[in-house]
N, C-alpha and C positions, 0 to 999 in steps of 0.2 A: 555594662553593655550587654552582658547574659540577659541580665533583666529582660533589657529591651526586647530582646528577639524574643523572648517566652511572653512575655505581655502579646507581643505581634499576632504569636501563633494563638493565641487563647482566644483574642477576638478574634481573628479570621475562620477559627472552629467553631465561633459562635454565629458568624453570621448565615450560613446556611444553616442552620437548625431550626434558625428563627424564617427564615426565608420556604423554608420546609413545612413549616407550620401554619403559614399562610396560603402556601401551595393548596394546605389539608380544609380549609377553613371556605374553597370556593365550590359549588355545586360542579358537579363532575358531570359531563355530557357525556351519554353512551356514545362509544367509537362505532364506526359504520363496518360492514364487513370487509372492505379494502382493508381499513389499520387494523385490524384484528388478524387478516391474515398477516402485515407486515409485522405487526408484535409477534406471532406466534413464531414465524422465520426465523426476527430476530432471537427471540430466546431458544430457539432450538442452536440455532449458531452458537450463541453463550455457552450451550450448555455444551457444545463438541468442543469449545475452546476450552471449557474449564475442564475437563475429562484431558484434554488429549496434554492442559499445565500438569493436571493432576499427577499423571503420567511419567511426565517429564520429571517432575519436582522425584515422583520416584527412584527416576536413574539415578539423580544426581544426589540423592542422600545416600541408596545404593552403592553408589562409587567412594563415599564414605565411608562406609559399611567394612568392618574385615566381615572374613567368610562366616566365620560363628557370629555373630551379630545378626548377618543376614539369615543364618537357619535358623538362631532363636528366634527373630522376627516371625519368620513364616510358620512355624512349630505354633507360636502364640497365635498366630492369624487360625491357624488350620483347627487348634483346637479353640478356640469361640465357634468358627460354622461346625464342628463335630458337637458342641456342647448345644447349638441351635438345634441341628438336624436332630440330636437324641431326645430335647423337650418336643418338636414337634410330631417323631415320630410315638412319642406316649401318650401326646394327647389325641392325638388318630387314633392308637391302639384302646383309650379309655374310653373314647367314642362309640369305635365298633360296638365291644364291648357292652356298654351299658343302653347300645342303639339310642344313643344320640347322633337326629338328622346332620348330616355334612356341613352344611353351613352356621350351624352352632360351634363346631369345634374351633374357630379362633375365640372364641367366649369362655371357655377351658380359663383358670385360674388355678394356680396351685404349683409347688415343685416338686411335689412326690406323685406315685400310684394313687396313695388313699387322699390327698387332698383335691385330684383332678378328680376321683371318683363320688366325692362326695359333693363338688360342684355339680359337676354333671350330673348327679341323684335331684340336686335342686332346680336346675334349670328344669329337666323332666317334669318334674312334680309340678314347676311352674305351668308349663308347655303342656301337660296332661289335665290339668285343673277344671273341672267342671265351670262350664259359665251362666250364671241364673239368666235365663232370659227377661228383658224389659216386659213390664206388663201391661196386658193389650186393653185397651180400655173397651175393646167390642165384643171382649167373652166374658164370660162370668153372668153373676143373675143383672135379672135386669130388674129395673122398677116396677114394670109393671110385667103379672107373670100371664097372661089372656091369649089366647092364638089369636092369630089373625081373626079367624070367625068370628070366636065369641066379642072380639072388638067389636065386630062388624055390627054381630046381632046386638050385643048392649047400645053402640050409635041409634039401632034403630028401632029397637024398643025399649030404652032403658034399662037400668041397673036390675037383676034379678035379686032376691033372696034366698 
């Protein structure tokens, strides 16, 4: 009888997937701006519902929690944004630094001084690099090397020696 029920579930988990994939398989019509503002509503709602579970789910593991649990907890939360804030206060500082422009600096790669400094050596060198220009097909010699004039006068008295 176990059987049975896990047979049940196994198809009824298959039949949306498949159902799902035919969803996927039909030409999509753009939404007009009504349902694009009603989607945006709606997911912003989702997202204050899942924030405000999120939340909740917290008390109540919280209440779980003796008091040392909860300060290691937060001791571990506090130093990952301490260990964030100090990578990204060094790739600021390696920035400055090596005056690399502002919005390069999330481009920064590296976990030490000398290995941000040495990205940021490369991006420069990239970023400074001389660039040949394409070439202009209306400079350079021409075919024929005669001024205007002498065109002129050869038209009209021919070719001189």
């Amino acid at each position: 009888m176990a059987d049975e029920t896990t047979t049940d579930a196994v198809t009824e988990e298959a039949e949306p997937v498949t159902e799902a994939a035919e969803a996927t398989t039909e030409p999509e019509v753009a939404p007009d701006k009504a349902e694009l503002e009603q989607l945006r509503a709606a997911l912003a709602k989702a997202n204050k519902d899942a924030e405000r579970h999120r939340l909740r789910l917290k008390e109540v593991d919280d209440a779980k929690l003796s008091e040392i649990e909860k300060a290691q907890r937060d001791a571990a939360e506090a130093a990952q944004e301490l260990a964030a804030l100090r990578r990204d206060t060094l790739r600021q500082k390696v920035a400055l630094d090596t005056g690399l422009p502002a919005k390069w600096v999330a481009r920064l790669h590296g976990d030490s001084e000398d290995e941000l400094k040495a990205d940021a050596a490369s991006i420069l060198a990239d970023l400074n690099k001389p660039r040949t220009p394409a070439p202009d097909a209306s400079q350079g010699p021409r075919t024929n090397a005669l001024s205007e004039d002498d065109q002129l006068y050869e038209s009209i008295y021919g070719k001189q020696a």
